[in-house]
VEXFIMAR-183289 format. One record per residue (C-alpha): residue number from 1; residue in one letter; chain; x, y, z. Coordinates in nm, 4 decimals. Example, Ala and Ser with C-alpha at 12.3 -4.5 7.8 and 13.67 -1.06 7.14 Angstrom:
BEGIN
1:a:A:1.2300:-0.4500:0.7800
2:s:A:1.3670:-0.1060:0.7140
***
This chain:
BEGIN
1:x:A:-16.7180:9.5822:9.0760
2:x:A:-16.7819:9.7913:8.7656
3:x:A:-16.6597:10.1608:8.7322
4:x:A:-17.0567:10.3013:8.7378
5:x:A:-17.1222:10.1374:9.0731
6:x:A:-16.8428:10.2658:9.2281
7:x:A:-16.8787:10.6339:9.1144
8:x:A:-17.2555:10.5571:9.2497
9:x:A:-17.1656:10.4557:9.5967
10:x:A:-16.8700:10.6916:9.6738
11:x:A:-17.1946:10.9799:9.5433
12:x:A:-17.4172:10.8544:9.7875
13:x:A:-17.1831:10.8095:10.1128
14:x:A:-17.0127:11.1684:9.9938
15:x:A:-17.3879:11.3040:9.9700
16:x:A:-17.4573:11.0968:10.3274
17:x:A:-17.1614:11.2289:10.4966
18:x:A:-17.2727:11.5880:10.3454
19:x:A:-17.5875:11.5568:10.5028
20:x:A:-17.4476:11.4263:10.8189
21:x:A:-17.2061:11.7714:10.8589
22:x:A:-17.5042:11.9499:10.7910
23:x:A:-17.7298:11.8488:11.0225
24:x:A:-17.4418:11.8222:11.3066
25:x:A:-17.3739:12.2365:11.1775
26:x:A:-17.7495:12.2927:11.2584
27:x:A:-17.7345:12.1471:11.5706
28:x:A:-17.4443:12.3106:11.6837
29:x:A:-17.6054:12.6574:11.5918
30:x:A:-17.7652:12.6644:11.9794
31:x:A:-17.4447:12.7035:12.1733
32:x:A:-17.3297:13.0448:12.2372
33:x:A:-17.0471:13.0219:12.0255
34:x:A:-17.2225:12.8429:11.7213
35:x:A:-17.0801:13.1211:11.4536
36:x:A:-16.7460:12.9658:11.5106
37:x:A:-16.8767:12.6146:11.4526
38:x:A:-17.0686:12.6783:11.1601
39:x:A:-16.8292:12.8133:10.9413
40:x:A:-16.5633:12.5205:11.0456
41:x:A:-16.8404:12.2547:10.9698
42:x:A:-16.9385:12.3890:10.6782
43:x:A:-16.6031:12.3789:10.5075
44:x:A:-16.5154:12.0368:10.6062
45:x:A:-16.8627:11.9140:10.4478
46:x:A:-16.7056:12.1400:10.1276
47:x:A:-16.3554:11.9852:10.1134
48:x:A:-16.4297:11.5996:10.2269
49:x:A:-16.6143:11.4810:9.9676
50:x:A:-16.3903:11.6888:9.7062
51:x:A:-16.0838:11.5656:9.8721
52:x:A:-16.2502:11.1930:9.8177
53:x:A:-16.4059:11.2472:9.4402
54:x:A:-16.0611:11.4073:9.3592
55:x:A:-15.8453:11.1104:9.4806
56:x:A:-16.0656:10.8634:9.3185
57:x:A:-16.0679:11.0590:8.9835
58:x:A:-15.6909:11.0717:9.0281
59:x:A:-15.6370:10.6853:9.0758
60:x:A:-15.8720:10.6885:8.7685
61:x:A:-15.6292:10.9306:8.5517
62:x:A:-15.3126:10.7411:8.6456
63:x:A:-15.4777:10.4016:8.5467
64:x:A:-15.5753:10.5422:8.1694
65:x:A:-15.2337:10.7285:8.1283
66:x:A:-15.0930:10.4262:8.1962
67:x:A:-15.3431:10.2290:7.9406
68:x:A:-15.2258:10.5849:7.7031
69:x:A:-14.8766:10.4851:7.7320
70:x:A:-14.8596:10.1234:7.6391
71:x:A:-15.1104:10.1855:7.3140
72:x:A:-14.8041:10.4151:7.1999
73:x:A:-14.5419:10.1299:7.2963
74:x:A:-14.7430:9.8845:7.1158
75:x:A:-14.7610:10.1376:6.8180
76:x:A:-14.3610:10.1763:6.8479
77:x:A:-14.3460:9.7682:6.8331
78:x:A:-14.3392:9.7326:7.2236
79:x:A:-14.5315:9.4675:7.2730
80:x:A:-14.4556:9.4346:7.6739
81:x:A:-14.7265:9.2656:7.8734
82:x:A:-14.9565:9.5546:8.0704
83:x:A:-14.9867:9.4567:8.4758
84:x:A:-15.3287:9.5712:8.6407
85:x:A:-15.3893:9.2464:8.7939
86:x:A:-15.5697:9.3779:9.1055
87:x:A:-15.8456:9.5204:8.8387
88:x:A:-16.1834:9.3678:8.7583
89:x:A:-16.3525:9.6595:8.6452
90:x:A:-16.4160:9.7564:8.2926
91:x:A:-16.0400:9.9237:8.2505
92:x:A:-15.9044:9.5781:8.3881
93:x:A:-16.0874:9.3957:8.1117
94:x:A:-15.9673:9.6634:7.8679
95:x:A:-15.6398:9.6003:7.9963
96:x:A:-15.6462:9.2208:7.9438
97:x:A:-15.8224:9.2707:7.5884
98:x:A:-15.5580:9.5055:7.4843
99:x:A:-15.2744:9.2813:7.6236
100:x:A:-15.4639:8.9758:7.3883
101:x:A:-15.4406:9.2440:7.0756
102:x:A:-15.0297:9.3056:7.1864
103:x:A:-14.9327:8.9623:7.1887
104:x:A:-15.1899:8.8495:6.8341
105:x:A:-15.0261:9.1821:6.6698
106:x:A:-14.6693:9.0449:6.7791
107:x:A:-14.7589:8.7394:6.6382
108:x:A:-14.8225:8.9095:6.2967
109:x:A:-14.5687:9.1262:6.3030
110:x:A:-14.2788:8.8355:6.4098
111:x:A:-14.4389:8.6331:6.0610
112:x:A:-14.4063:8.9196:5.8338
113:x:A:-14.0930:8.9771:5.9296
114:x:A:-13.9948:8.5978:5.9128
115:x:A:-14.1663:8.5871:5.6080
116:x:A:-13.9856:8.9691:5.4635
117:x:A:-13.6214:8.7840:5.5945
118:x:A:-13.6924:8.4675:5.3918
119:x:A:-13.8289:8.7095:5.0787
120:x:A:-13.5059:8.9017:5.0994
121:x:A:-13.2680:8.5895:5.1347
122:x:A:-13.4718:8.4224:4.8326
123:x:A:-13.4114:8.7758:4.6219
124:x:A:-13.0732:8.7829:4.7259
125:x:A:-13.0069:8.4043:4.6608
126:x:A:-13.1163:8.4128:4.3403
127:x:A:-12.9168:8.3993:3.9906
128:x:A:-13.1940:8.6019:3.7933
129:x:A:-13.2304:8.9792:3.8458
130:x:A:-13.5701:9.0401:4.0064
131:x:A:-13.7382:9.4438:3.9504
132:x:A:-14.0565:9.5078:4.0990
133:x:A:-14.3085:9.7960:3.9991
134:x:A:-14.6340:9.9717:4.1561
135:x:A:-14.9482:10.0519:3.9164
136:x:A:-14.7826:10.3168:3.7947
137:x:A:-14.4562:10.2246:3.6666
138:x:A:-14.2462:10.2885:4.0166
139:x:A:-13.9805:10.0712:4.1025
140:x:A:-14.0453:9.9532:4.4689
141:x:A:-13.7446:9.6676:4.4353
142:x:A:-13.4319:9.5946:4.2975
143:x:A:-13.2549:9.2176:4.4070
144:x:A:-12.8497:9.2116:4.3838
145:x:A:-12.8570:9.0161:4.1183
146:x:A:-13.0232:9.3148:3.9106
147:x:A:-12.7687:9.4989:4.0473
148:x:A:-12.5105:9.2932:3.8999
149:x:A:-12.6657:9.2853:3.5654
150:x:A:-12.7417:9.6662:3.5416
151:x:A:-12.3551:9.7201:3.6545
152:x:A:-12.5056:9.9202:3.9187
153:x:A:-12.2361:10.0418:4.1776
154:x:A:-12.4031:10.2849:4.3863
155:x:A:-12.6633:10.0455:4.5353
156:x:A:-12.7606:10.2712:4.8334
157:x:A:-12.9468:10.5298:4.6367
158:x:A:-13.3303:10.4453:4.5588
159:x:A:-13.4012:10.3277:4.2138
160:x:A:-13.7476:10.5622:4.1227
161:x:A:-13.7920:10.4493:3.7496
162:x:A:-13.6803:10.1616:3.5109
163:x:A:-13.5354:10.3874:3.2749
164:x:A:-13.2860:10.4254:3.5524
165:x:A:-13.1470:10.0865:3.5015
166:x:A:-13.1930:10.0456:3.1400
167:x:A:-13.2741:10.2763:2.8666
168:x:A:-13.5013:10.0109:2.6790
169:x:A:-13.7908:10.2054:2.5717
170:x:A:-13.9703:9.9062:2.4493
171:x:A:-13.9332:9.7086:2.7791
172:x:A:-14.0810:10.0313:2.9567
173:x:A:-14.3958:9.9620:2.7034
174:x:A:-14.4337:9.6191:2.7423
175:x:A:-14.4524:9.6574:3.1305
176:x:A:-14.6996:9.9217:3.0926
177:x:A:-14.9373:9.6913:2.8801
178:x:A:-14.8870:9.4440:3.1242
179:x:A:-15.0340:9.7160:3.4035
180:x:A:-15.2714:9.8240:3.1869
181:x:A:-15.4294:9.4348:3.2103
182:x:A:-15.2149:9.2188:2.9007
183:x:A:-15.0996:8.8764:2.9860
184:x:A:-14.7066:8.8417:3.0688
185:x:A:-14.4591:8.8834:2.8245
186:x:A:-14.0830:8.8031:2.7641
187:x:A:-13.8521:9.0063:2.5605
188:x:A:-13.4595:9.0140:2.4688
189:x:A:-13.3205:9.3453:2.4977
190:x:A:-12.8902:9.4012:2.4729
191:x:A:-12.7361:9.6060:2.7457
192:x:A:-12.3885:9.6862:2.6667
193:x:A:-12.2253:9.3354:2.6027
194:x:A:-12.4773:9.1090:2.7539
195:x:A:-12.7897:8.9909:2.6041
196:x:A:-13.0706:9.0528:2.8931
197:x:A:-13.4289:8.8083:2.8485
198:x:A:-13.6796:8.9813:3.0509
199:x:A:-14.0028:8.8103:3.1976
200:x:A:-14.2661:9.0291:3.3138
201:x:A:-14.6040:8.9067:3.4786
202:x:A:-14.8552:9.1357:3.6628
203:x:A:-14.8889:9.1132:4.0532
204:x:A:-15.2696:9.0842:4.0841
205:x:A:-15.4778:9.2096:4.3306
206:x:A:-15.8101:9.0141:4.5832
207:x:A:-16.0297:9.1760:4.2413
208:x:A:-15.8061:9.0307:3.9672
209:x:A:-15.6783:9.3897:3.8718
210:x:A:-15.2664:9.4630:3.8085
211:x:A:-15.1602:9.6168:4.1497
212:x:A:-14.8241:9.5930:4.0111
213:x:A:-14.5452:9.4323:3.8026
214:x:A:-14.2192:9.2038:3.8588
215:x:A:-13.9873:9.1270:3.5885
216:x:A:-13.7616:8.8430:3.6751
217:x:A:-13.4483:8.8915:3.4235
218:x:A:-13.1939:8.6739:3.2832
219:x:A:-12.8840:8.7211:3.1371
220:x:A:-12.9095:8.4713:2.8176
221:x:A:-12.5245:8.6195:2.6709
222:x:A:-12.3412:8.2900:2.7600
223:x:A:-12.6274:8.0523:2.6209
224:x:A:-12.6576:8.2655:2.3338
225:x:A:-12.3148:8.2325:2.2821
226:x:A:-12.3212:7.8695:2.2812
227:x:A:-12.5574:7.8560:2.0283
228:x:A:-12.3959:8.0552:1.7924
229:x:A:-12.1024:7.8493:1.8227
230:x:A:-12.2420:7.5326:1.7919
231:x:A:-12.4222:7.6809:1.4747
232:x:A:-12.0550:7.7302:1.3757
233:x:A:-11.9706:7.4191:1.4543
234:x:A:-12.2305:7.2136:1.3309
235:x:A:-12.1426:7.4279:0.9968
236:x:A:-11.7859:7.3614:1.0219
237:x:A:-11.8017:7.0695:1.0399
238:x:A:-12.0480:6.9812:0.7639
239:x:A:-11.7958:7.1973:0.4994
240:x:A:-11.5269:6.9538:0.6649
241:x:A:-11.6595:6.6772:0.5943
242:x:A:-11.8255:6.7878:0.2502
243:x:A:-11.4827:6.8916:0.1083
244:x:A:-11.3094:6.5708:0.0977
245:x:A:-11.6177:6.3746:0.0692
246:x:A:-11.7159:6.5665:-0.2663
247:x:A:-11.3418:6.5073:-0.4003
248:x:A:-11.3358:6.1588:-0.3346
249:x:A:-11.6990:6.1005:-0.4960
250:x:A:-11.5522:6.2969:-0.8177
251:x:A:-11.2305:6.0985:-0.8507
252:x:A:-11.4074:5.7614:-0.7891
253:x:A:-11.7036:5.8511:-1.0518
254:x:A:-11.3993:5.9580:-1.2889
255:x:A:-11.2644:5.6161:-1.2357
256:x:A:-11.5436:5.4299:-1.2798
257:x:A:-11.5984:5.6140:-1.6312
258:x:A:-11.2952:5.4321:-1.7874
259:x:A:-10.9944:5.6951:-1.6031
260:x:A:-10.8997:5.3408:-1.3813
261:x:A:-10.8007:5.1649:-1.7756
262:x:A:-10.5081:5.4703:-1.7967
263:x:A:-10.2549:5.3504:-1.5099
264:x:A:-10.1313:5.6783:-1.4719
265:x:A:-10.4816:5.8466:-1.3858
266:x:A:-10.5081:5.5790:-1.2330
267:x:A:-10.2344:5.5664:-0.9837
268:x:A:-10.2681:5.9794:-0.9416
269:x:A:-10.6550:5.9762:-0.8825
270:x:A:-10.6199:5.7093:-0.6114
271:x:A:-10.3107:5.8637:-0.4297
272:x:A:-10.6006:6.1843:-0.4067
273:x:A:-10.8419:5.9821:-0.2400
274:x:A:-10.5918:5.8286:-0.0027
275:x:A:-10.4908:6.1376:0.0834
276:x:A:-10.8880:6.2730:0.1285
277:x:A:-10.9336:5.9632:0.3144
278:x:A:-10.6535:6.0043:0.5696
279:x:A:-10.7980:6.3825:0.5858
280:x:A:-11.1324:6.2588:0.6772
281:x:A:-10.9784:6.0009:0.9503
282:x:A:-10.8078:6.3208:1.1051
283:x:A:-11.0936:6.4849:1.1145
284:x:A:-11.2797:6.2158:1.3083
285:x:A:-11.0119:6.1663:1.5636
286:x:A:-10.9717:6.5195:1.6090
287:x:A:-11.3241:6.5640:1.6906
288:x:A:-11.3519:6.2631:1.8985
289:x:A:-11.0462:6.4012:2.1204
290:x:A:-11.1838:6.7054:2.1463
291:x:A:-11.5245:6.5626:2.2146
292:x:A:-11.3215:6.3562:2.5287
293:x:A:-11.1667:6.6173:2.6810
294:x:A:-11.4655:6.8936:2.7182
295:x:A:-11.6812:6.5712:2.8386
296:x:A:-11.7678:6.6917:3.1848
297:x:A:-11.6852:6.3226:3.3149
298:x:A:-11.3431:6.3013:3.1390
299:x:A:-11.2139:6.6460:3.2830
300:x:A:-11.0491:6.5189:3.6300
301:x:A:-10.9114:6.1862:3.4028
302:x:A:-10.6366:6.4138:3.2461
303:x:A:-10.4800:6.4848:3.5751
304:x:A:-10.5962:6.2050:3.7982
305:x:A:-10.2623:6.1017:3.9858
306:x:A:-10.0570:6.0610:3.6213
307:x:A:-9.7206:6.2357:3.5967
308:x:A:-9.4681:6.2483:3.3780
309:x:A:-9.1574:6.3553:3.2304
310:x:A:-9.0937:6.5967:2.9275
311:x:A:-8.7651:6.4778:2.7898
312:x:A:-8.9646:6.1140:2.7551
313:x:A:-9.2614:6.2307:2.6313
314:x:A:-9.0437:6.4431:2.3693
315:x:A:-8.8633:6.1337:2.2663
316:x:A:-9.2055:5.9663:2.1624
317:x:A:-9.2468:6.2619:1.9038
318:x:A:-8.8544:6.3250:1.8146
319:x:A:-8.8276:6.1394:1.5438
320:x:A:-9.1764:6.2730:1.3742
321:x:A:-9.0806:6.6431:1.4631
322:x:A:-8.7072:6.6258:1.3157
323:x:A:-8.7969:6.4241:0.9586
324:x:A:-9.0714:6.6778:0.9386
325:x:A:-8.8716:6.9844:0.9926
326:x:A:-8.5818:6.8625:0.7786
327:x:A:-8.7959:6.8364:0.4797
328:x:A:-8.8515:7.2029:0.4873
329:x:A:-8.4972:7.3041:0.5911
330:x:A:-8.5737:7.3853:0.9396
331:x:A:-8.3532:7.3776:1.2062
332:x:A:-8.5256:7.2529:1.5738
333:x:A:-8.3610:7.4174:1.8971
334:x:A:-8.5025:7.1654:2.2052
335:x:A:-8.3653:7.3190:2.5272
336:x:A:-8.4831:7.0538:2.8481
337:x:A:-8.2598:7.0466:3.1389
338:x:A:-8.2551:6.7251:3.2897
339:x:A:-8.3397:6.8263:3.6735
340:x:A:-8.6742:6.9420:3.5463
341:x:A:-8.9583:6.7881:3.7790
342:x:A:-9.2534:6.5594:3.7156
343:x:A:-9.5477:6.6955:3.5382
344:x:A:-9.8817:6.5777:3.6303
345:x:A:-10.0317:6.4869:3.3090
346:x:A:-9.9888:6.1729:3.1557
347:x:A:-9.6841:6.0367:2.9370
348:x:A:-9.9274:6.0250:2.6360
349:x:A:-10.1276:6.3626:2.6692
350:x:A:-9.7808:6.5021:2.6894
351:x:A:-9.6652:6.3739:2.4139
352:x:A:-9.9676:6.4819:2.1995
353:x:A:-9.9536:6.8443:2.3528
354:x:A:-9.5817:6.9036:2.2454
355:x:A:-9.6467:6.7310:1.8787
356:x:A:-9.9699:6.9531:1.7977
357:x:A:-9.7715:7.2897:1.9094
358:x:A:-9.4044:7.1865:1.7565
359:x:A:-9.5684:7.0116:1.4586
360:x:A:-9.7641:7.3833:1.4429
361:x:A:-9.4640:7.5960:1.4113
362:x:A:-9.2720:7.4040:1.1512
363:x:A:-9.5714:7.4155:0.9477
364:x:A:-9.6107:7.7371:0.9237
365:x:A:-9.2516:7.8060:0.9430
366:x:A:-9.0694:7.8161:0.5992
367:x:A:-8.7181:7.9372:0.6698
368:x:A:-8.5557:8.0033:0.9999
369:x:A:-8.5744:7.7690:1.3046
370:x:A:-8.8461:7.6340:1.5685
371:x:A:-8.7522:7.6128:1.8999
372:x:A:-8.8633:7.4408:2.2825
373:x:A:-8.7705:7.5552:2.5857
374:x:A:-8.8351:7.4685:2.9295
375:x:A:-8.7981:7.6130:3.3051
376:x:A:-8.8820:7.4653:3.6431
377:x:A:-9.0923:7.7829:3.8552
378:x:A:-9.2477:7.7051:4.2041
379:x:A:-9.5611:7.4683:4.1334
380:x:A:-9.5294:7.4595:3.7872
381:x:A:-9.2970:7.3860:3.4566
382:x:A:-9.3376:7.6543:3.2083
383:x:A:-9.2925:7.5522:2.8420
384:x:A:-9.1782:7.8422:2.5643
385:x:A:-9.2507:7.7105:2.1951
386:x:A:-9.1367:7.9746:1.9193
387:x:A:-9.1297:7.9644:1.5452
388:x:A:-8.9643:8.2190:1.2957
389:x:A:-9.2526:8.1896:1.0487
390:x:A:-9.5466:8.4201:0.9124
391:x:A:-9.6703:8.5489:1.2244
392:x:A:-10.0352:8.5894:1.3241
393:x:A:-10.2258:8.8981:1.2907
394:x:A:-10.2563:9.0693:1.6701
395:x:A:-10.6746:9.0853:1.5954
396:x:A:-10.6952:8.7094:1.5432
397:x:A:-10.4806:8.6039:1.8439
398:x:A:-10.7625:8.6350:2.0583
399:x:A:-10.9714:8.3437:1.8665
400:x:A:-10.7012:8.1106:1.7320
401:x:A:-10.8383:7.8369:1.9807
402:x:A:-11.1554:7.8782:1.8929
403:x:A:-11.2507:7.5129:1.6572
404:x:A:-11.1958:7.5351:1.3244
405:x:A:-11.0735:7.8671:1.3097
406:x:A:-10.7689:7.9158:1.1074
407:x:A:-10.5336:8.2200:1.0293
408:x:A:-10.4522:8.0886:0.7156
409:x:A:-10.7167:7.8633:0.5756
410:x:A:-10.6161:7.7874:0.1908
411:x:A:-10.2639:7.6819:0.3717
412:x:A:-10.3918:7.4730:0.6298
413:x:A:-10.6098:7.3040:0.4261
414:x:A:-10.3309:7.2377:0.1860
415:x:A:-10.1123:7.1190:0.4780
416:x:A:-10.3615:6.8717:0.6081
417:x:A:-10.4495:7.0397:0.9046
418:x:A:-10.8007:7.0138:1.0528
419:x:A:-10.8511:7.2975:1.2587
420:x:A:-10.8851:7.1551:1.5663
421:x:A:-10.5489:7.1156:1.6897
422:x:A:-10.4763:7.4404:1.8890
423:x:A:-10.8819:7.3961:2.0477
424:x:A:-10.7485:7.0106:2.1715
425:x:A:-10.4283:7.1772:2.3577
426:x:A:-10.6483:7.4339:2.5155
427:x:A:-10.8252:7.2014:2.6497
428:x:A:-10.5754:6.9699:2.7561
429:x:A:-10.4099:7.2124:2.9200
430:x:A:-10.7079:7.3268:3.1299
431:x:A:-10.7715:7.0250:3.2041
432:x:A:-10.5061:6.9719:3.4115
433:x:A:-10.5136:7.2849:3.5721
434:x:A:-10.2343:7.4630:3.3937
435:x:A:-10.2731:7.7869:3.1591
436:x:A:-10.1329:7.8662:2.7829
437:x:A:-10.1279:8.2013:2.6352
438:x:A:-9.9475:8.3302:2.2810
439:x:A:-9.7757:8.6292:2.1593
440:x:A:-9.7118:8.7007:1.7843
441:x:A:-9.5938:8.9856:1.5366
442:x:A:-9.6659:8.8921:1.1472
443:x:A:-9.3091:8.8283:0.9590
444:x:A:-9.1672:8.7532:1.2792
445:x:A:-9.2779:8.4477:1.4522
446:x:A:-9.5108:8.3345:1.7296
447:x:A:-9.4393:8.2240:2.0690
448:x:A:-9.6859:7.9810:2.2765
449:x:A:-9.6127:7.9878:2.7014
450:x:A:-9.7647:7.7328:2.8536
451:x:A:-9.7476:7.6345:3.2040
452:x:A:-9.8227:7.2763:3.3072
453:x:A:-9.8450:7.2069:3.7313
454:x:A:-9.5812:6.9792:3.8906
455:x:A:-9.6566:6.6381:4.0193
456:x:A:-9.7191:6.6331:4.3568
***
């Protein structure tokens, strides 16, 4: 039964009873003691229907405080089920409307918040640094991995404008002709060491107009870095190869102009381009070595279950090491205790590893002595190679296994050397798993450590 036609009947039978007192006071009013009666009769027909309206209106009250109360739980995210299920009336089809809205906002609420936890695990999985801004310029988020790019420690405090994280002026302009309704735009701006490439797109809103900005950022220093090397390289290489290429073109068009009839040109010219020739061939196997050992697929060969032993991989290169160094008057100090363990690296990789560093340090060694030393540590063999020669200035330590690079480059030239041999130990090294490092001091000497991992 509706609300109206209950306030209507309990009216009428209040009213009904009313009149009922009434008349039962009037009748009363013709015994002697009728003053009595009246007054008694009239305040019951006073307080019985009040009494009756104010119960009903109370029942009424606690039913809508009730309805009060679980609007502000739903409001606080409450979204617990409201019980009037002995109602029919209007408030009990309010009630069942308003628990339909609780559980369809719940519903909305549980997806956003689904959908903000996925949001904030795709931000926070993510390798590029992601800044969003409002339509006017305020940052509303910052991902860790801007963080991490903008060096930014104290995380907890509120980012309010880009200039914050970077003081690129021009980035702050392109973001505001973005807002202002340009098409996206990328840009590469430097922040301290790292070179930062910056996308930035508009967030449009239902109209089409820029509600906003992200700018999803990469940090490009690495790749850059690779291609400035491999500029390097590619021109390194191409003076490489031009060098002995444009010698041996000159001394075979000078012998084919009549120098080949004078046996002594002859015999000197050819002797050059043997020698050019055997430059070029080291060249190419250098480069192919190298080439094999930073091949991504080659890597876990160099260390795959091979092992070995240093004094037999030294024996290999003896001979080569100790003709070499006694040509230039250089005595060779080989210090290998025979209770070192097995290295794992193979017998052949070995071999090459100790002939690039020893051959190194006679070679630039011209008086004084070169020396090898080994010790057995926990895990690992360390290896000490030392030289008495030139020395290498302390500011070009840090790149003298970099390809190509050379200290000295009219004297490695002139010594045959292609400057890849200190880049192919590096690598060989790494490979499997071991470090190298150097110390120098010019007109002293140079010392290479280098620790290669025991077999296992």
């Amino acid at each position: 039964m509706s609300i109206k036609w209950r306030l209507t009947g309990l009216f009428l039978v209040m009213t009904g009873l009313s009149l009922l007192l009434f008349w039962v006071g009037e009748c009363v009013k013709l015994n002697p003691v009728g003053q009595q009666v009246d007054f008694e009769v009239a305040l019951l027909a006073l307080c019985f229907p009040a009494g009756a309206v104010y119960a009903y209106s109370s029942y009424l009250s606690r039913r809508l405080e009730k309805l009060h109360l679980a609007t502000q739980r739903i409001a606080k995210g409450n979204f617990e089920r409201i019980d009037f299920a002995d109602s029919t009336d209007e408030i009990g089809e309010f009630t069942a409307e308003l628990n339909s809205l609780s559980r369809h906002v719940e519903m909305i609420v549980q997806n956003g918040t689904q959908e903000a936890h996925k949001m904030e695990a795709i931000l926070a999985g993510m390798q590029e640094g992601v800044v969003s801004v409002d339509h006017v310029g305020r940052v509303v988020l910052v991902n860790a991995a801007a963080n991490k790019i903008f060096e930014r420690r104290d995380t907890a405090r509120k980012v309010k404008y880009l200039l914050e994280l970077t003081y690129d002026s021009e980035l702050e302009h392109l973001i505001r002709r973005v807002l202002a309704g340009e098409p996206g735009a990328t840009r590469e701006t430097r922040f301290e060491q790292k070179t930062i490439q910056s996308q930035v797109n508009p967030i449009l809103n239902e109209q089409g107009q820029p509600r906003g900005a992200v700018i999803v950022m990469h940090d490009v220093t690495e790749l850059r870095r690779l291609e400035q090397m491999r500029t390097e390289f590619v021109a390194n290489v191409s003076h490489e190869l031009r060098t002995p290429l444009t010698s041996i073109k000159g001394f075979v068009e000078t012998l084919l102009d009549g120098a080949a009839d004078v046996p002594s040109l002859r015999e000197r010219f050819l002797k050059i381009i043997q020698a050019e020739t055997l430059r070029l061939q080291r060249l190419i196997e250098d480069l192919l070595t190298l080439a094999h050992f930073e091949g991504r697929e080659n890597r876990g060969e160099l260390g795959s279950g091979k092992i070995s032993y240093l004094q037999q991989a030294y024996k290999k290169i003896q001979p080569v090491i100790l003709s070499f160094a006694q040509v230039k008057g250089i005595e060779v100090e080989i210090d290998l205790p025979d209770d070192l363990p097995p290295l794992s690296i193979g017998e052949d990789l070995l071999s090459q590893l100790l002939l690039n560093l020893l051959e190194n340090a006679v070679k630039y060694t011209t008086e004084g002595r070169v020396w090898l030393k080994a010790q057995a540590y926990e895990g690992a063999v360390r290896l000490e190679f030392g030289d008495t020669g030139c020395g290498i200035p302390e500011e070009m330590l840090p790149r003298i296994f970099e390809r190509f690079y050379r200290v000295d480059k009219a004297r490695s030239r002139e010594q045959g050397g292609t400057g890849l041999g200190l880049s192919i130990v590096k690598h060989m090294v790494e490979g499997v798993g071991g470090t190298i490092n150097v110390t120098s001091e010019l007109g002293v000497g140079t010392v290479f450590i280098c620790d290669l991992p025991r077999a296992k």
